[in-house]
N, C-alpha and C positions, 0 to 999 in steps of 0.2 A: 217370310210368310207365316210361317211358325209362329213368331212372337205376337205377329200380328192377330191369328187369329186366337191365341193364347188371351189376350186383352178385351179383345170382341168376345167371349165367352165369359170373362169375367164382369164387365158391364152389364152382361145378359143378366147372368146368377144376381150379383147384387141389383138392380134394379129389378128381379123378382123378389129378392131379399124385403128389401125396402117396402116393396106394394105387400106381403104379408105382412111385415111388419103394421102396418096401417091399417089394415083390414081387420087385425087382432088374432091373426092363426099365428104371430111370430111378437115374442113379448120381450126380447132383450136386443139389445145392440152392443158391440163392442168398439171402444175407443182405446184405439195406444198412443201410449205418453211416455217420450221419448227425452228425457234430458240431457243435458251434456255427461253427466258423471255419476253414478251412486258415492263417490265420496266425497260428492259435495253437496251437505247439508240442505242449500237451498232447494235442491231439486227435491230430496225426500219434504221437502212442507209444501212444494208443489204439488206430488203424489198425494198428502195427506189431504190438501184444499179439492183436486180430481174427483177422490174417493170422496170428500161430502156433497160434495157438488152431483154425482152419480147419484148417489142416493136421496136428495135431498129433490132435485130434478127431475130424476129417471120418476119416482115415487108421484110424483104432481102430476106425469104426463102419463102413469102406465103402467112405465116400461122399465123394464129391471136392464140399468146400464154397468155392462162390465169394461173398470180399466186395465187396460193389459200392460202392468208397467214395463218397458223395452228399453231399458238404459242402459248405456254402455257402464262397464266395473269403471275404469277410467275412462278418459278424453281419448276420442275416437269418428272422426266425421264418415273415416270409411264406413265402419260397424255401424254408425246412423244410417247411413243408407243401405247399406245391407237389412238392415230393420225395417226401415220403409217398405222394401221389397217383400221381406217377409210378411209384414202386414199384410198387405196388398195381395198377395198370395193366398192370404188365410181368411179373408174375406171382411176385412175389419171398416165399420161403418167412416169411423175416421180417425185422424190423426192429430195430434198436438204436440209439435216438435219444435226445441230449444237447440236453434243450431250449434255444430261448432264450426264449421266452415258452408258457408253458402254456397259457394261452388261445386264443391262436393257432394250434396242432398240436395241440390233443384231438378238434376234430372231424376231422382226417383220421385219425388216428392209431381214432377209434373207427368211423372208414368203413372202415380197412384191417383192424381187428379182427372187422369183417361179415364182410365176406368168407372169412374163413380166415386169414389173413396173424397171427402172433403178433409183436409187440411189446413189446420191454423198455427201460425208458428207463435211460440211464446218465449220470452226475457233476449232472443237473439234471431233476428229476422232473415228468412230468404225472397228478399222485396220484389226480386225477378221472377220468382217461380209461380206457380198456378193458384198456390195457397189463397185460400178465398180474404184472411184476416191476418194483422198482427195483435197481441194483446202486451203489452210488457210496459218499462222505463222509458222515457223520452232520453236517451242517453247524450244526447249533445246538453239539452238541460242539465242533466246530471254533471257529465263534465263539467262544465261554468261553474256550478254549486260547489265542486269539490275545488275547485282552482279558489271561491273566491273565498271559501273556512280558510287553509289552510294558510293563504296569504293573513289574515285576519289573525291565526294563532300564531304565528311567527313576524307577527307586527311589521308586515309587508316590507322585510329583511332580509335574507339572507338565499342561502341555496335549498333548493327541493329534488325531490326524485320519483319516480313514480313505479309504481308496483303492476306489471302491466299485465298477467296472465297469458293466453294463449295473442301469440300473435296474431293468430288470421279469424279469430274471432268478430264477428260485424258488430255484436253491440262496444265488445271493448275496444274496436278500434277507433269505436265514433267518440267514446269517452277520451279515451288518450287524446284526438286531435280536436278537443272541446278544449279539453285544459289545456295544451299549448295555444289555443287561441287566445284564450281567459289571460293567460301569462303574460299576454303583450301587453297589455293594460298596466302591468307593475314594471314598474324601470329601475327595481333595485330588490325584485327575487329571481332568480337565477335559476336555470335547472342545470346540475351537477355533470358534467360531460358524459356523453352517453349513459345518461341518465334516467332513459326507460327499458326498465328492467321485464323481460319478459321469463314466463315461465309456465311448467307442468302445472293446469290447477287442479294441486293435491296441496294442503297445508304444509306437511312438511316440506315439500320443495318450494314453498312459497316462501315458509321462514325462513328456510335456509339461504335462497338467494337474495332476502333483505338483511341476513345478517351479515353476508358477506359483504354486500355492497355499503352497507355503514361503515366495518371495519375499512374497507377501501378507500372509503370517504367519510374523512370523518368532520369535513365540512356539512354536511347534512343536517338541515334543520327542523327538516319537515318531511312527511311522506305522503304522499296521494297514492292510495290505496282503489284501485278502481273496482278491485271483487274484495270481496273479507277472508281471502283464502287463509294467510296467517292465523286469524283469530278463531277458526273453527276448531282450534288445540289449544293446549295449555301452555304457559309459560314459551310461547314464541316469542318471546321480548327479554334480552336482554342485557337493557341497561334504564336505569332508575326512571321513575314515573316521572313524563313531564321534561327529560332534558330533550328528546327529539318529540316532536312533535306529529300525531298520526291524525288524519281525515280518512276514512274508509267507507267504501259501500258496504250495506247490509248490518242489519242490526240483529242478527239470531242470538238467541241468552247465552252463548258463550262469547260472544262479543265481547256482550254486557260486561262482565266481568273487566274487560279490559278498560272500559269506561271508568267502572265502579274503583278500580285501583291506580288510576291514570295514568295509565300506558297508551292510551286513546284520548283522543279531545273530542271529535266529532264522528258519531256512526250518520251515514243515509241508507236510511232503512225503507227498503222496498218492500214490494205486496209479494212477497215470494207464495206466501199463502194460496193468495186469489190469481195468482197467474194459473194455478192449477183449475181453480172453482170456475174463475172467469172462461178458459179454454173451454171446458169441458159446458158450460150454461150455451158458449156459442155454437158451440159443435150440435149439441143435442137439438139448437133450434132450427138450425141449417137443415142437418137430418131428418128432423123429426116434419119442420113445419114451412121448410123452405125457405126461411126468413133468414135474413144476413144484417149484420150489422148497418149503420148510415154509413160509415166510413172503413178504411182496410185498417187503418193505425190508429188501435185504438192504447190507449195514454192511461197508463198503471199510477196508481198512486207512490210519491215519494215523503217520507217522514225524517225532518231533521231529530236526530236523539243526542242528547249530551247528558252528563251524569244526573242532573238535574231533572230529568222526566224521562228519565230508563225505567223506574219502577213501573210508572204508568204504560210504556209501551210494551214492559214484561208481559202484561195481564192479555196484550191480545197474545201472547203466544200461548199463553194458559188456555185462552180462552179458546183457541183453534185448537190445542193437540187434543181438548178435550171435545171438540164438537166432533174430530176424527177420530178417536175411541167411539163414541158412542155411535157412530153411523158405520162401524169395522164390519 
């Protein structure tokens, strides 16, 4: 009865929240943005795309949006929810969370949707829960794409392995069972006996379990890489540019590099950017104007990069970390 009327009180407050807010006695809203990890890269250029996107938004309609970044140090889906809750306790207009286990965050995520609170999950979906949107990667797409480079660089020969990250992750698991589908299409690449490699996405436990698994297998000709955990550090590589061959998601300038020295063949570089700008453009119109997208999945841009036009996709990173300076 308690919790019950705990919830029923908080509906009350925020939907008084909200009617000030619009009347103009209440000029800021707060949005948490909840990633899988702060040491992983991508999520801080989702935080930096949020924070222009607040400013850039909030400024057009008014209202001064604060993000309240809420990211677990490492990979954590309990601490995700525990987050949500605290949100939701602390009165926060909405949410924008990149799952690491769905099962895990759908029931706070649909305690926070009781109350008022909207929520859109971004790069890793909780497709069951209340959440009114998703924004991210078509990841079975992505899959395919990365199955069908990596056959391509190893001249649809030999054995593969795949760099899998967090097991119970929803978007990496849609990719890993994208590229064993992709796989059956070639009847002469092979993937390596237990040959999805799962692991901590922290870089260093990323390198470390593909260096070990090379050394194990040194049949390996290829790797499908489905996060760029490896290449957000240096020198995670090695053995000479070009004798194994990598396909990875995500193209961040440390990547690059691995392009640049060919240790990498193919980056698929996501809008890690605009999952942040994108979440946060949805949220504020949900909030602010009632308005919801046409559709719950909405479909992130993906960009093939190869050594050949890395320079050129550098510039939008230039060109973001600089539009997040200046809007700080």
């Amino acid at each position: 009865m308690r919790h019950r009327l705990f919830y029923l009180s908080c509906l009350v407050l925020f939907s008084l929240f909200i009617t000030l807010a619009q009347t103009g006695n209440v000029r800021s809203i707060t949005i948490g943005l909840i990633g899988k990890s702060q040491s992983n890269p991508v999520f801080s250029a989702a935080y930096a795309g949020a924070k222009v996107a607040a400013k850039e938004i909030g400024t057009k309609n008014g209202v001064e949006v604060i993000i309240d970044w809420q990211t677990p140090l490492n990979e954590n889906p309990q601490e995700q929810s525990d987050i949500i809750d605290k949100l939701t306790r602390s009165g926060a207009a909405g949410i924008a969370i990149a799952c690491s286990d769905a099962n895990i965050v759908t029931p706070s995520i649909n305690k926070a949707v009781d109350v008022g609170i909207q929520v859109i999950c971004f790069d890793s979906d909780a497709p069951k829960s209340k959440r009114f949107a998703y924004y991210g990667t078509d990841d079975v797409e992505l899959g395919h794409l990365l199955m069908r480079e990596i056959a391509r660089e190893i001249g649809e020969k030999g054995a593969i392995a795949i760099l899998a990250g967090n097991k119970n992750a929803p978007n990496l698991k849609q990719r890993v069972q994208a590229v064993l589908e992709e796989l059956k299409k070639y009847q002469s690449v092979e993937l390596v006996n237990n040959g999805i490699y799962y692991h901590e996405e922290i870089p260093e436990k990323a390198a470390e379990v593909m260096a070990q698994a090379q050394k194990a297998n040194s049949k390996i000709k290829g790797w499908i890489c489905v996060g760029g955990w490896p290449f957000f550090m240096k020198n995670a590589i090695h053995w000479e540019p070009g004798q194994i061959k990598i396909v990875s998601v995500d193209a961040l300038p440390n990547q690059i590099e691995y392009l640049k020295s060919g240790h990498a063949q193919v980056l698929i570089a996501q809008g890690c950017f605009t999952w942040g700008y994108k979440s946060v453009e949805l949220l504020i119109e949900k909030i602010l104007m009632k308005k919801s997208p046409s559709q719950e999945f909405n479909t992130a841009p993906i960009t093939r990069v190869t050594k050949e036009n890395s320079e050129e996709w550098a510039l939008n990173w230039r060109k973001w970390l600089l539009k997040e300076a200046v809007n700080r």
